[in-house]
N, C-alpha and C positions, 0 to 999 in steps of 0.2 A: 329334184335332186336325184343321181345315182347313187347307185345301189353298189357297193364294190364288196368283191368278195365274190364267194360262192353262200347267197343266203336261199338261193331255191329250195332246198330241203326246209328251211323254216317256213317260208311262206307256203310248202306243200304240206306242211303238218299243221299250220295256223288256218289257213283258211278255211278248209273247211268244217272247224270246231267254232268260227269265231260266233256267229249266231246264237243268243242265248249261254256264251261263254261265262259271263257272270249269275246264270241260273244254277249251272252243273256246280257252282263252286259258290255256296250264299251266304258262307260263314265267313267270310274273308276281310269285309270291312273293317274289324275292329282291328283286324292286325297291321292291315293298310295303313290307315291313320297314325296306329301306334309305332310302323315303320318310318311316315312321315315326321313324326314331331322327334325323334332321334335323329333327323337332322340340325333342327333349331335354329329353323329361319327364323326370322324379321321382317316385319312389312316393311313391303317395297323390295324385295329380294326379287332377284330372279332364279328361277327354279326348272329345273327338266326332269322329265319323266323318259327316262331313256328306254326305249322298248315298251311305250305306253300299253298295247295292247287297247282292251277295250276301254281304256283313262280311266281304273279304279281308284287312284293315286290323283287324278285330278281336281277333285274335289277339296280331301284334305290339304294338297300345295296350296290349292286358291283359300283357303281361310287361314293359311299360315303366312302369306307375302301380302295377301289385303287387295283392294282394290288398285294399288298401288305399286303393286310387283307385279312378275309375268311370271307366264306360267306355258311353258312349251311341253309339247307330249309328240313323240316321234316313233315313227313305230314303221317296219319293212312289209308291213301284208297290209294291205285296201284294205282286206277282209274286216279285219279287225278295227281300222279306223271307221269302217263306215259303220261298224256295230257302235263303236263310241260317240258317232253323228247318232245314233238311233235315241240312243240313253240321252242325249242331252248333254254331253261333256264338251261341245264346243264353243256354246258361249262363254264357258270359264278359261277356256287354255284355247291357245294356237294348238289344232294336231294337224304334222305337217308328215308324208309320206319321206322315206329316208332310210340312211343309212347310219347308225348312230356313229358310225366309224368318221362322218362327214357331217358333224354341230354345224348348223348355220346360226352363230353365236358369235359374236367378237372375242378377242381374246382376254380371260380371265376375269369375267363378266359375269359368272354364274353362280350363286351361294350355295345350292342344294343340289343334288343330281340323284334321285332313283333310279336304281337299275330293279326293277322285280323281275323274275323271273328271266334274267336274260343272258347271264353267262353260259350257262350250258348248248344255247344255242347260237354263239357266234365263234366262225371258224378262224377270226383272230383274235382273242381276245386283250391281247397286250396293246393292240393296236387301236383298239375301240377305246382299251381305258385311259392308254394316250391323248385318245383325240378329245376325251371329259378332261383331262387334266390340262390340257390348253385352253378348253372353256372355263374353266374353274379358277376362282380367284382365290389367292393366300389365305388360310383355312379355313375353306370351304368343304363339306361333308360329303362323301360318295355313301350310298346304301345300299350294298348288295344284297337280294332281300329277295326272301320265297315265303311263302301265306303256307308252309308245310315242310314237315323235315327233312332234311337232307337224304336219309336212307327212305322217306317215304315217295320223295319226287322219283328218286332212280328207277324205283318200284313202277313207277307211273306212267314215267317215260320208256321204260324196257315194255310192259302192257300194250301201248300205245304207237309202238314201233317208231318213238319220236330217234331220229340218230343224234342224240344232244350227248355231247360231253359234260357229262357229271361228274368227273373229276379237273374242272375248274373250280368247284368250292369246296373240294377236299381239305379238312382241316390244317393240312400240312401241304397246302400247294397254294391257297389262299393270298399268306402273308405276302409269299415271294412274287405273286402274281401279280398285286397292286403294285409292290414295291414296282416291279420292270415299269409297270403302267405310270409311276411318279404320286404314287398314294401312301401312304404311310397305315398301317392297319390300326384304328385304336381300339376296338371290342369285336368278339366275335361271341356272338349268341347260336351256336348248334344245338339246338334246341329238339324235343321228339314232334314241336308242331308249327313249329318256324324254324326258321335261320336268315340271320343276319350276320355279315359282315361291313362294321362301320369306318369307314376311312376317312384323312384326312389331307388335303390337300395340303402342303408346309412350304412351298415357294417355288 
């Protein structure tokens, strides 16, 4: 699958951190999970981890869709996939190299969609939540979702020279942003040690 856009800049700030990515950051499960089940699958759902990274989110989708559901994890850097081949995350989920902007997903097929960590680094964003909203079936959940807070990612990202636009999950740019994308916002949690915004797909 290609890759559209300009996502070089993400795969030159990804790759070379992906090794040992879930070392630097080892407190993150509990909030993963807790991100996942705020979606409120069902087995036999199918599920994406949109910007999987290294499949932290892969685990908990696969015990919330069952043996019975799928579970896809998409992610733009090797890098980061082949660290998720190292952990052990691909007998539970397809992870398939891509662009989340281009689901290879039938249409309106999908119950659940994580996004963690992934707005800030896509240079269209209306256009990626579009293309979740064509995979997504009538109210199905989007989870925009960061294992840390909103003023402490910025922090993180300005340190790190990553060029992410952080103000795609600005409080006040959020709502209007799914809206374009076809989401409907129904909670947002800005939290000092997460953030979530939970959306819902309405037809």
């Amino acid at each position: 699958m290609g890759l559209s856009g300009d996502l070089a800049a993400t795969r030159e700030f990804f790759s070379p951190r992906a090794a040992g990515w879930e070392d630097r950051h080892p407190d993150d499960d509990v909030l993963f999970s807790w991100a996942v089940e705020q979606l409120g699958l069902c087995p036999g759902d199918v599920a994406v981890d949109a910007g999987c990274g290294s499949g932290r989110a892969l685990a908990p989708l696969r015990a919330a869709v069952g043996p019975r559901g799928a579970v896809l994890g998409v992610d733009a850097t090797p890098a980061m996939l082949a660290e998720a081949a190292r952990l052990g995350r691909q007998p539970i989920s397809a992870c398939l190299l891509g662009d989340v902007g281009r689901l290879p997903v039938r249409d309106g097929s999908v119950a659940g969609i994580l996004a963690a960590g992934l707005l800030p680094h896509l240079p269209d964003p209306v256009g990626a939540l579009r293309e979740m909203a064509r995979a997504a079936r009538n109210g199905a959940r989007l989870g925009v979702f960061h294992p840390i807070g909103r003023r402490a990612l910025a922090a993180r990202h300005k340190a790190r020279g990553a060029r992410a636009r952080d103000m795609n999950i600005d409080p006040r740019r959020i709502g209007p942003l799914l809206a374009q994308g076809g989401w409907t916002l129904e909670r947002l949690d800005d939290a000092d040690d997460h953030y979530l915004a939970l959306a819902v797909r309405d037809g």
